[in-house]
C-alpha positions as CSV (number, residue, x, y, z in Angstrom):
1,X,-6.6,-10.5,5.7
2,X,-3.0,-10.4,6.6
3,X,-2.3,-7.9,4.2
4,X,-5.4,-5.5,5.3
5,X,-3.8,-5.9,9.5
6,X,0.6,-5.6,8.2
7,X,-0.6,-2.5,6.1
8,X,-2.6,-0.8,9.3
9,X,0.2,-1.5,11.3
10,X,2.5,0.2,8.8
11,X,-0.3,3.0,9.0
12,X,-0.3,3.2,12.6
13,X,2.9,3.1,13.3
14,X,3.9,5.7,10.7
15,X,1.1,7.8,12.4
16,X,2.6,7.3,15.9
17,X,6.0,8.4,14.7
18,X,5.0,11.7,13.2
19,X,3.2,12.0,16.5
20,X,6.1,11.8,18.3
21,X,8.3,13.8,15.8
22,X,10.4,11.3,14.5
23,X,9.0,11.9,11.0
24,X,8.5,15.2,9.4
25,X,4.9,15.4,7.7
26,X,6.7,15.6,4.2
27,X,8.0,12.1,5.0
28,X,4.9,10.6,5.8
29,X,3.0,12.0,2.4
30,X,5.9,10.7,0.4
31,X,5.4,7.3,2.3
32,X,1.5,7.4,2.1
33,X,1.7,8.3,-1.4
34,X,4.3,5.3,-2.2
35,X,1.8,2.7,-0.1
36,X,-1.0,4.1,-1.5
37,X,0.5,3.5,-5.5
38,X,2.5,0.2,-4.6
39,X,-1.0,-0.9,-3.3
40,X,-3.0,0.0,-6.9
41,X,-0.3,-1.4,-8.7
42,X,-0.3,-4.8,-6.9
43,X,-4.5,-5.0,-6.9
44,X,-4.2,-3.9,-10.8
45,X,-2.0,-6.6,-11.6
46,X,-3.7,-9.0,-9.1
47,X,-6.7,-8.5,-11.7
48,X,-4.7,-8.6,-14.9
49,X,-3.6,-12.1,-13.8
50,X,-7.0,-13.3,-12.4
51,X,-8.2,-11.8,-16.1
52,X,-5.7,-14.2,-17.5
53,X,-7.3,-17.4,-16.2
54,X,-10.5,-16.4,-18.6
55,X,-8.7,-14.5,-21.3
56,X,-6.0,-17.1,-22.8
57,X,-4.8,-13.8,-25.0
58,X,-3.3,-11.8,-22.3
């Protein structure tokens, strides 16, 4: 849960700043794209290790 409400605060705020035209929109895709991977990564290796607990062989 506290990982769902500090990424939508990331999200919002990075929103708000392109908003105001602090950040150009190529900025905020690179970020996006960065959260968006860092965040697949982490879930796919949050599996892997929850796979581990059953699968002695990984």
């Amino acid at each position: 849960m506290v990982t769902v409400l500090g990424t939508s605060m990331v999200l919002f705020t990075v929103i708000y700043a392109e908003k105001k035209g602090w950040v150009d929109k190529e900025k905020v895709r690179v970020i996006m794209q960065v959260g968006m991977n860092a965040g697949i990564l982490g879930s796919l290796l949050y599996f892997l290790y929850t796979l581990s607990s059953f699968l002695p062989f990984l």
